[in-house]
N, C-alpha and C positions, 0 to 999 in steps of 0.2 A: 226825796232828795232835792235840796235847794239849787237853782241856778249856779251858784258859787261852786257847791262842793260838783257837780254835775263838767262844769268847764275844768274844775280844779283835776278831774279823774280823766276826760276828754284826753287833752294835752296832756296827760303825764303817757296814756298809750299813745298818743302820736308820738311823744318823744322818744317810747321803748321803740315802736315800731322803726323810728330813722335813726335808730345806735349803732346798726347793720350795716346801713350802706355808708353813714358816714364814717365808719371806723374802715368801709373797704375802698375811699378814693384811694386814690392811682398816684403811684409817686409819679414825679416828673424828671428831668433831667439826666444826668449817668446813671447809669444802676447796673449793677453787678450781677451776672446772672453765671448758671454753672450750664453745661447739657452732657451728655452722653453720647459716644461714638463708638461703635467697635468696641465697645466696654473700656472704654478710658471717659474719663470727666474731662470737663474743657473747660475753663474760665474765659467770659465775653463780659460785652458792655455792649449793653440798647440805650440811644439815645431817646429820648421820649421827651416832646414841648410842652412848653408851659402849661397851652391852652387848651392839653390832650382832651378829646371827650370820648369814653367809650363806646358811647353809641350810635358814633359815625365810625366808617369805613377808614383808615389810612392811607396812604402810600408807606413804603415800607423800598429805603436803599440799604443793598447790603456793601458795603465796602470793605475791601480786600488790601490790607497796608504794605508796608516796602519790606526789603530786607532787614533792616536795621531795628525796628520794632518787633523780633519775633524774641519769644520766651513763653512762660507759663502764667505770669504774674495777672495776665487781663486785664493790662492798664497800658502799656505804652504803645498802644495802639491806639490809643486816643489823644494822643499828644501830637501827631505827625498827620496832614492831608485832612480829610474830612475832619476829625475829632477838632483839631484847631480850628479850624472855620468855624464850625458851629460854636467854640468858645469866644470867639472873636465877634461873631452875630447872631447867638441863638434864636431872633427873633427871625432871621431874614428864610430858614431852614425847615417851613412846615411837613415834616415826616418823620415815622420812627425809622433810627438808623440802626444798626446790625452790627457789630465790631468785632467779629473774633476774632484770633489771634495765633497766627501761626508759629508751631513750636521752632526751635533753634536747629539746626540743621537740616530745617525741610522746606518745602517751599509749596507756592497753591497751585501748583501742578501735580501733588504729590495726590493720588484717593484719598486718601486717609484724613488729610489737611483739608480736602472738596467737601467731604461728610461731615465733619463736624460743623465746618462752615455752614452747608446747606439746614443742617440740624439746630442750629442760631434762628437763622433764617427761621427756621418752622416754627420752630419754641415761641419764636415774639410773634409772628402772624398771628399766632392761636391767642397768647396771651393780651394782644395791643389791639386786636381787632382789623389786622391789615389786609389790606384789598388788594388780594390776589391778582387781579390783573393791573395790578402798579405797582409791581416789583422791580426795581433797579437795580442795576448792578456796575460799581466802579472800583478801581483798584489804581494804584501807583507804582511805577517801578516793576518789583516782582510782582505786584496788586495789579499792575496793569498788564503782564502775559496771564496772569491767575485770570483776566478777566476776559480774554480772546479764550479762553483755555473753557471755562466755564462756559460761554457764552455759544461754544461749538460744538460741545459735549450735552448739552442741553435747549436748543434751539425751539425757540416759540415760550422757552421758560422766562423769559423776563424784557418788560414790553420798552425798555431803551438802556444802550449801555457806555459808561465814559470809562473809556481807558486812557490814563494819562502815564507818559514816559513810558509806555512799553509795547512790546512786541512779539514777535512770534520763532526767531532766530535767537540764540543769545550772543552777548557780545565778544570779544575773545578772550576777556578777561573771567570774564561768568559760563562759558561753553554751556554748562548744566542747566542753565536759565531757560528754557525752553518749551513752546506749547506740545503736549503730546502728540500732536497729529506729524509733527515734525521725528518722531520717532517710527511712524511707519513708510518702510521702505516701499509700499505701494504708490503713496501721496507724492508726489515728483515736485509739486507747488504748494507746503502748507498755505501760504498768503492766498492764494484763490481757492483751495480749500474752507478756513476757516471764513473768508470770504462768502462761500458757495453756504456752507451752512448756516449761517447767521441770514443771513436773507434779507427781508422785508425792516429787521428791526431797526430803529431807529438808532442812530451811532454818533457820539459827537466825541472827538479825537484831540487830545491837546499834545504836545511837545514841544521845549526848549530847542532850539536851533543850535546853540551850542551845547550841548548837551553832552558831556563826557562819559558817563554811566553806557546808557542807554543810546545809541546813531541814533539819529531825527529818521534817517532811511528807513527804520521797520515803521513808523507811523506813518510815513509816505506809502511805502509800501502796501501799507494797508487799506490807508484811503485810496489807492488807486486799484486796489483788488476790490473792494466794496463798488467803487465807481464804474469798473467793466463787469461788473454782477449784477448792476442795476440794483444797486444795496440802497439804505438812506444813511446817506454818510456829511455829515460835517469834518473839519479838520481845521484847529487854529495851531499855527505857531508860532511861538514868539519869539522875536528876535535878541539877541543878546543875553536870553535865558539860560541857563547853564539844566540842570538834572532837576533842579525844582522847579518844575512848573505848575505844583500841585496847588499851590497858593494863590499864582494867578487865576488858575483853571476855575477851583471852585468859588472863587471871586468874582469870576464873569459875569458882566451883562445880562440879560437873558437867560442865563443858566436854568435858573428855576423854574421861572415861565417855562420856556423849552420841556425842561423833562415834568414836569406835571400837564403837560398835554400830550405826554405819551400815555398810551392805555393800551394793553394785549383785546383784541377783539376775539370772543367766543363766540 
C-alpha cells in the first residue's frame, strides 16, 4: 500500500471515528425540555451558554417566576426576571439556568409544583453536567416566597439564595400567597423559623420600596430574622421601585461575582 492511499484510508477512519461526537455537540441557548412528576409531563426551559463545555463542572440556578407567567406553554417563564436578563446579556450569565413553570391556579408553595420543579432541576444536572454543590436558587414575586418556602423545606440543599419581591405572610390582596410553615399552628414566628432553618446559607434580598404587590416589610422582616439567627444575609432596596425589582436585582453590581463564590461545603 502506497503512502497516498495509506493517509487516503488514515483520515477517512479518523473522520468515521469524530462523526459521533460531532453529531453529539450540545445545543446552547433555550431549549425545551419535558420531565415527569407524579405522572404528569411538565414543559421547562434550561438555559445553557455559548461557551458550554461538557467536561467541566457548572453551576446550575434554578429560578422560580411570578404569578403572571404560570400556564403549560414552557415559555412565558422566560420572558419575565431572570429569562429577560440573560436575553438582554447572555454573555454577562456563566450558568445553566432551570425555568419551569408553574401551572395556572397553583403556585411554588404548592408539593406538586416543588416536584416537578425540583425534577427540572435533576433532569439538567444530569444532562448539563452541573455541580452539585453550586446550586442556586431565586424566585420573584410568588418566585420569591416559592424560594423561602423551598429554601426551609430543604435546608443545606442549595449553597446561596435571591429572593426577590417576596415573602413569607401573604399580602391582603393574595391571603393564599404564603410559605408553608406559616400554615402550622405550632410555628408562632414563620420569619424566625424560616430564618432558623436556612442557616448558614448565603442570602442576598432585593425589594422595591414602594412596592404595591408585595410590603418591603416581609423582606425586612426577613433580613432582620436572618440577622438575629446569625444567618449570611445581604438586603438591597431601592428606592422609588414599585413591584419590579427584578430588573434591577439581576442587573446588580457584583451579583455574579457574589453568587459564583458561594459553594455548599461537603
Amino acid at each position: 500500500m502506497g503512502n497516498r492511499t495509506f493517509l487516503y484510508f488514515l483520515l477517512t477512519f479518523l473522520l468515521y471515528c469524530a462523526l459521533p461526537v460531532l453529531a453529539k455537540k450540545t445545543e446552547t441557548g433555550f431549549l425545551d425540555r419535558t420531565v415527569s412528576a407524579g405522572g404528569i409531563t411538565y414543559r421547562y426551559q434550561v438555559f445553557v451558554p455559548a461557551n458550554f463545555d461538557p467536561h467541566k463542572k457548572w453551576p446550575v440556578i434554578l429560578f422560580l417566576h411570578g404569578a403572571g407567567e404560570r400556564g403549560d406553554n414552557g415559555l412565558l417563564q422566560t420572558d419575565v426576571g431572570l429569562g429577560h436578563a440573560i436575553r438582554n446579556s447572555p454573555a454577562d450569565l456563566p450558568f445553566v439556568v432551570v425555568m419551569p413553570q408553574c401551572r395556572t391556579d397553583r403556585h411554588w408553595m404548592d408539593p406538586e409544583m416543588q416536584a416537578q420543579a425540583l425534577a427540572a432541576l435533576d433532569a439538567s444536572i444530569k444532562e448539563f453536567n452541573g455541580d452539585r454543590d453550586r446550586v442556586y436558587l431565586t424566585g420573584i414575586s410568588m418566585g420569591g416566597y416559592g424560594t423561602w418556602d423551598l429554601a426551609a423545606k430543604y435546608p443545606g440543599k442549595f449553597a446561596a439564595l435571591i429572593p426577590i419581591c417576596g415573602g413569607i405572610l401573604g399580602p391582603e390582596r393574595f391571603p393564599q400567597l404564603h410559605v408553608s410553615l406559616a400554615d402550622d399552628p405550632k410555628i408562632t414566628d414563620p420569619y424566625a423559623e424560616t430564618a432558623r432553618r436556612i442557616g448558614k446559607t448565603p442570602v442576598w434580598i432585593f425589594h422595591g420600596m414602594e412596592d404595591d404587590t408585595v410590603p418591603v416589610e416581609e423582606s425586612r422582616k426577613m433580613a432582620r430574622a436572618l440577622e438575629a439567627a446569625s444567618g449570611n444575609v445581604r438586603y438591597t432596596e431601592y428606592p422609588g421601585v414599585s413591584h419590579n425589582s427584578w430588573d434591577r436585582a439581576y442587573a446588580e453590581p457584583g451579583l455574579v461575582s457574589w453568587l459564583l463564590q458561594q459553594k455548599l461545603s461537603r
